[in-house]
C-alpha positions as CSV (number, residue, x, y, z in Angstrom):
1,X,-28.6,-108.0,99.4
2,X,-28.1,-111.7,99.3
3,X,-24.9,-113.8,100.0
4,X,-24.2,-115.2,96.8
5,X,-22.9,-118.4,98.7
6,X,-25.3,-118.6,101.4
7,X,-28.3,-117.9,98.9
8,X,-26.9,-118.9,95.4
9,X,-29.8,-118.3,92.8
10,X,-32.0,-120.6,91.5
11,X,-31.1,-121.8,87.6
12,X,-33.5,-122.7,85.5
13,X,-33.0,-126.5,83.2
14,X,-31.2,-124.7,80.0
15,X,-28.9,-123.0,82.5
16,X,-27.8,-125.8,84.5
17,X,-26.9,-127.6,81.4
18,X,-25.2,-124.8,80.3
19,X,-23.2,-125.2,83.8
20,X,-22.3,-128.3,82.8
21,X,-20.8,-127.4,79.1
22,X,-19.1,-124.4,80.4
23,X,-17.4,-126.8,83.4
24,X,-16.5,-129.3,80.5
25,X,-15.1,-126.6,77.8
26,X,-13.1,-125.5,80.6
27,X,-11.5,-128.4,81.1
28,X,-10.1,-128.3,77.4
29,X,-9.0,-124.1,77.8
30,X,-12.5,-122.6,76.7
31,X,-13.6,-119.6,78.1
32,X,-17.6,-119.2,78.3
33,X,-19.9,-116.8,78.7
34,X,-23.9,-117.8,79.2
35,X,-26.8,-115.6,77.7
36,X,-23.9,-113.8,75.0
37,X,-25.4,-111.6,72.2
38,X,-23.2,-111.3,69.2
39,X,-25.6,-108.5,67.9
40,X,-29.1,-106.5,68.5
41,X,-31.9,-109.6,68.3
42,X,-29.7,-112.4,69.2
43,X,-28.6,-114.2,71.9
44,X,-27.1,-117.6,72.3
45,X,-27.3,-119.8,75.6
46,X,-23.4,-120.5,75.7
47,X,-20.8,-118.5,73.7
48,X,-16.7,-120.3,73.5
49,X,-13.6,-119.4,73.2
50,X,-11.4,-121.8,72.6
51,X,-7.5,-121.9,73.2
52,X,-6.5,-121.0,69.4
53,X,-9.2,-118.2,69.0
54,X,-12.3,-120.6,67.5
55,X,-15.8,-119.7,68.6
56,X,-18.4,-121.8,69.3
57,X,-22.1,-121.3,70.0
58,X,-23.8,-123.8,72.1
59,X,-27.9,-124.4,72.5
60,X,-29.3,-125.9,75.4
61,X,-32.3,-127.7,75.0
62,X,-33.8,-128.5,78.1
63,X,-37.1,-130.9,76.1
64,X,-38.5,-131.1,72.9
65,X,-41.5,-127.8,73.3
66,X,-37.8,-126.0,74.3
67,X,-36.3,-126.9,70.8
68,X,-39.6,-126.2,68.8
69,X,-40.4,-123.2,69.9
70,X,-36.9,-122.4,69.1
71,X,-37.0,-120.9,65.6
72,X,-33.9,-118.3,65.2
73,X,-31.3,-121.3,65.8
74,X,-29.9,-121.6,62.4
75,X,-29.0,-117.6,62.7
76,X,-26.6,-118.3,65.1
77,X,-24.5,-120.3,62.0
78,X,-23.0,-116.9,61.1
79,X,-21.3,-116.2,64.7
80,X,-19.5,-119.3,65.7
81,X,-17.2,-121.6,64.2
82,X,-18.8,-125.0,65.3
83,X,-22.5,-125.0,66.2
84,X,-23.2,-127.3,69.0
85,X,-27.0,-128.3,70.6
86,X,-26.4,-129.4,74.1
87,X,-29.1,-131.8,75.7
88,X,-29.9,-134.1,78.3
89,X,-29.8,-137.8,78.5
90,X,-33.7,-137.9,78.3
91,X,-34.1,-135.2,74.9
92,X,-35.0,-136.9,71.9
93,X,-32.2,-136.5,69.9
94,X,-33.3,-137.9,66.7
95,X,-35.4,-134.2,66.4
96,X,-31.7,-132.4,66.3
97,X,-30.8,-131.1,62.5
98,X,-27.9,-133.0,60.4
99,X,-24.8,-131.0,60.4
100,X,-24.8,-129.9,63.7
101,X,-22.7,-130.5,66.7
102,X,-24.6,-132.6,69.7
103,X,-23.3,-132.8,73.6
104,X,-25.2,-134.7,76.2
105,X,-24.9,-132.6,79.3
106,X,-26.0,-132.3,83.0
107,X,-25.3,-129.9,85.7
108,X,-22.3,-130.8,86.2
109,X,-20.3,-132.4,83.1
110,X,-20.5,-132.9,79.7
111,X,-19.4,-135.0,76.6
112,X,-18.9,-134.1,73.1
113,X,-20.9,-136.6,71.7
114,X,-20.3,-135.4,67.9
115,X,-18.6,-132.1,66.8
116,X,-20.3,-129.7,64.8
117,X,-18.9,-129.0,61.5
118,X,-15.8,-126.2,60.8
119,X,-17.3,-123.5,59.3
120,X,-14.2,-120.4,59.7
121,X,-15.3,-116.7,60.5
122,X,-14.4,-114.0,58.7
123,X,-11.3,-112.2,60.4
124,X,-13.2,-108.8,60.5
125,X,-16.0,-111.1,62.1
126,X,-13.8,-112.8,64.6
127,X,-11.8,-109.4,65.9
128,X,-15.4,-107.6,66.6
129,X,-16.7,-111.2,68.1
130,X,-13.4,-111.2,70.1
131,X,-14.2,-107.3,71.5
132,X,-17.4,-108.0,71.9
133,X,-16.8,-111.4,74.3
134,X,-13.8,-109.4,76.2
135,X,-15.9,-107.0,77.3
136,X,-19.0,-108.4,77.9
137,X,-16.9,-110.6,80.2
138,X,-15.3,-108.1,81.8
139,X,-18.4,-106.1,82.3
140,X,-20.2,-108.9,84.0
141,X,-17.3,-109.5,86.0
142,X,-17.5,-105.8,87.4
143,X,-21.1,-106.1,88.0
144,X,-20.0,-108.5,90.4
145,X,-18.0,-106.4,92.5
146,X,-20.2,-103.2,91.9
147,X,-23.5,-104.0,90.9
148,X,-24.6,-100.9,91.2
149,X,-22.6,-99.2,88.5
């Protein structure tokens, strides 16, 4: 088994900017977790929780063939209460849809370049969301101490 710090694992573009988001967020008392599915079919790059309970879903888009071939996007709308696309300096952000948030990201940092629009969850939505998030944080944080279980 390898030493996670001697032999960290190699990310691929969308994850490191994901790094970067989830570094920012954190800065401003979001919790992340990367690769989150709110339900059977779906998964979104970067799931948040902010400080006052508001979800938002981030998209990483590492180059343009990355965001066409991305087709489900606008299905994510009905998990999160801000939808945010999170690119490079080099993406083309002119192919981005109005009415959508847009943060220019690297491995390391980020910047809210414009927020996404509000867009409330249903409370019954949000409490299942919130179960769902706890535990799949708290099962990924297990795996990390027995990844064999």
């Amino acid at each position: 088994m390898s030493d996670l710090l001697s032999d960290p694992p190699v990310l691929m573009p969308g994850q490191l900017l994901a790094r970067g988001v989830a570094r920012h967020l954190a800065t401003h008392g979001f919790a992340t977790v990367e690769e989150f599915v709110p339900e059977r079919g779906r998964r979104v790059d970067l799931m948040a929780l902010g400080p006052k309970g508001e979800f938002w879903v981030i998209e990483c888009k590492s180059c343009r063939a990355d965001f066409m071939a991305d087709a489900k996007w606008d299905g994510y709308l009905d998990w999160a209460d801000r939808f945010f696309w999170a690119v490079d300096a080099e993406f083309p952000v002119e192919l981005l849809p109005d009415g959508t948030g847009l943060i220019l990201a690297d491995a390391y940092d980020a910047e809210i370049v414009r927020m996404g629009p509000e867009t409330k969850l249903a409370p019954a939505r949000r409490k299942a969301q919130m179960l769902r998030f706890a535990r799949t944080a708290a099962d990924r944080l297990r795996g990390f101490r027995d990844p064999l279980l």
